[in-house]
C-alpha positions as CSV (number, residue, x, y, z in Angstrom):
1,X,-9.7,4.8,18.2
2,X,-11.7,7.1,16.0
3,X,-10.9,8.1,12.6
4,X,-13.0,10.2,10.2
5,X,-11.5,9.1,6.7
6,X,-12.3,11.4,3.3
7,X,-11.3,10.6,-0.4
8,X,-9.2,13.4,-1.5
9,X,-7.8,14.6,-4.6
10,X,-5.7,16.9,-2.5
11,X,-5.3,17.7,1.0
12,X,-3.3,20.0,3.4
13,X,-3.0,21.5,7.0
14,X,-1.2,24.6,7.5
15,X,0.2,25.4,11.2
16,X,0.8,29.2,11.7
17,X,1.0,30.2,8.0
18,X,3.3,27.2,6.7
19,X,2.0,23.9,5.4
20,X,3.8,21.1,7.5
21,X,2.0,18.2,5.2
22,X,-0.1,18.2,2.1
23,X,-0.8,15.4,-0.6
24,X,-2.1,15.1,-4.0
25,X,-4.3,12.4,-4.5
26,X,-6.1,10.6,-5.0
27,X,-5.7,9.9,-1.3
28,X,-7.2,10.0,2.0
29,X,-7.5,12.2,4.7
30,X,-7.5,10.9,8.2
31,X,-8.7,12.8,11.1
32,X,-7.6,10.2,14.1
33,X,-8.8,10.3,17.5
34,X,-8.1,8.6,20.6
35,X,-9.7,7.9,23.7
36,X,-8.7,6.3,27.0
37,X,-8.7,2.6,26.3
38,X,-6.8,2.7,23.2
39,X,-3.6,0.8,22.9
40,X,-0.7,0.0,20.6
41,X,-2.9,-2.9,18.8
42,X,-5.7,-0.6,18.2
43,X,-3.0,1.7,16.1
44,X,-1.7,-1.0,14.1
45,X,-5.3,-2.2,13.6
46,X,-6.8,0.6,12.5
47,X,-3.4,1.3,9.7
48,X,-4.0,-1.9,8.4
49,X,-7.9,-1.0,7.8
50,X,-6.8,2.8,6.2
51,X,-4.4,1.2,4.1
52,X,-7.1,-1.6,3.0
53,X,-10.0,0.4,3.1
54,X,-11.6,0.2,-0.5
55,X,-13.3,3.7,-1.1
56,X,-10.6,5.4,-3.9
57,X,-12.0,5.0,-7.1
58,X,-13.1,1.8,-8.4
59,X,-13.1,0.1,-5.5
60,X,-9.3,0.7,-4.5
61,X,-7.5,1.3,-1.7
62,X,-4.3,3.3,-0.6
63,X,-2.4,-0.1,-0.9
64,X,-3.9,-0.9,-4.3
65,X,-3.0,2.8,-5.6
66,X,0.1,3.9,-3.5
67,X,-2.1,6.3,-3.2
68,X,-0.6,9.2,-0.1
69,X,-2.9,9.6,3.4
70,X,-2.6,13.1,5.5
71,X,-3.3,12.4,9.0
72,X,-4.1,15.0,11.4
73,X,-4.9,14.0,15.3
74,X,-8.3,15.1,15.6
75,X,-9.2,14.7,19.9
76,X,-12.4,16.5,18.9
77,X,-14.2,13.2,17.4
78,X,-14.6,12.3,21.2
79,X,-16.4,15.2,22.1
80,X,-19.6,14.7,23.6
81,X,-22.5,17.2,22.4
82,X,-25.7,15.0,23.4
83,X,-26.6,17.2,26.8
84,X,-26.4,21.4,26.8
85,X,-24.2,23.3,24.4
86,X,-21.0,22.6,25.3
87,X,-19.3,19.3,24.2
88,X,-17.8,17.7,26.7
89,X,-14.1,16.0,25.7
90,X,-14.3,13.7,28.7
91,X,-13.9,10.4,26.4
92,X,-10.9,12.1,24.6
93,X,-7.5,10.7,25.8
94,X,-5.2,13.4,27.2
95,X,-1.9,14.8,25.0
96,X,0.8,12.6,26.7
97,X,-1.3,9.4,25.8
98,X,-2.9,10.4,22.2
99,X,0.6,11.3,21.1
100,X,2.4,8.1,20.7
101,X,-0.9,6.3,19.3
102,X,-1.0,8.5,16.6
103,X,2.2,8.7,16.0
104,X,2.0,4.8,16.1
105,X,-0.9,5.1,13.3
106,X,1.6,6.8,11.6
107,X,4.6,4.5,12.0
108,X,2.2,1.7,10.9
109,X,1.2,2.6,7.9
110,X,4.8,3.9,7.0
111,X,6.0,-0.1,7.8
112,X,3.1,-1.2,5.8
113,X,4.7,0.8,2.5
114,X,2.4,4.0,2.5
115,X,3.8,7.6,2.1
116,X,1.8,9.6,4.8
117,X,2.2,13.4,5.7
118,X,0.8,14.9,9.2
119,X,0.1,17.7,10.8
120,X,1.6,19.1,14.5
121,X,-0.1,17.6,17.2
122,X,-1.6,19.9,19.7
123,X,-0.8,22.7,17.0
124,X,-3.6,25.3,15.8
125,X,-4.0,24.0,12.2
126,X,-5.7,24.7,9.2
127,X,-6.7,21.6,7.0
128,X,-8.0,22.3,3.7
129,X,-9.0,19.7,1.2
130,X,-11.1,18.8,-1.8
131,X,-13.2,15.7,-1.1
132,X,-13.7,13.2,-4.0
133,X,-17.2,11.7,-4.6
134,X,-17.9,13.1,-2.0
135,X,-16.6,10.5,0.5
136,X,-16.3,10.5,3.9
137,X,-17.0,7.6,6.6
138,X,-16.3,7.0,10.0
139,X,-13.6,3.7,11.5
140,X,-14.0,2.7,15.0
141,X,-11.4,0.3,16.4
């Protein structure tokens, strides 16, 4: 799994005119991806590293703060640009298994204590959001 984490002071996607999950931060926005390999234990694996991840202001993380995530499947982050110029998604998993990991993300860090607001999988959205610092790093699990 692939995440693309950024420190927010507020975040939102919007899917066909109406915002379906927005936070006020300071928080995190998580773009997750997934590829073919990736199994139940990556998801709880990387929850446990975006609630523990110490990039919020001095040195905190979501779990130190209660601080809200927004997490927005993101299959994109697999894309493979390095020949042509056309990406290739070839190392992205397909719908029916990036779905449930996701959504297991999501259900992980929701057991772990954290309030987190999504977007629509597969959905046309629009993600708007004011990066703190600015902060932005890249998980891989």
């Amino acid at each position: 799994m692939r995440a693309v984490v950024q420190r927010v002071s507020e975040a939102s996607v919007t899917v066909g005119g109406e915002v379906v999950g927005s936070i006020l931060g300071p928080g995190l926005c998580v773009l997750v991806g997934v590829t073919h390999d990736d199994t139940t234990e990556h998801a709880k694996r990387l929850a446990a590293k975006l609630w523990s991840v110490r990039i919020l202001d001095g040195e905190k993380s979501c779990s130190d703060l209660a601080a809200p995530l927004l997490v927005i499947s993101q299959f994109t982050l697999y894309g493979d640009a390095r020949k042509g110029r056309r990406p290739t998604w070839n190392a992205a998993a397909p719908g029916d298994v990036a779905e449930p990991l996701v959504a297991a993300v999501v259900a992980e860090l929701r057991a772990l204590g954290a309030h987190v607001e999504t977007g629509s999988f597969g959905a046309d959205m629009k993600v708007a959001l004011v990066n703190d610092g600015p902060i932005t790093l890249v998980i891989d699990i």
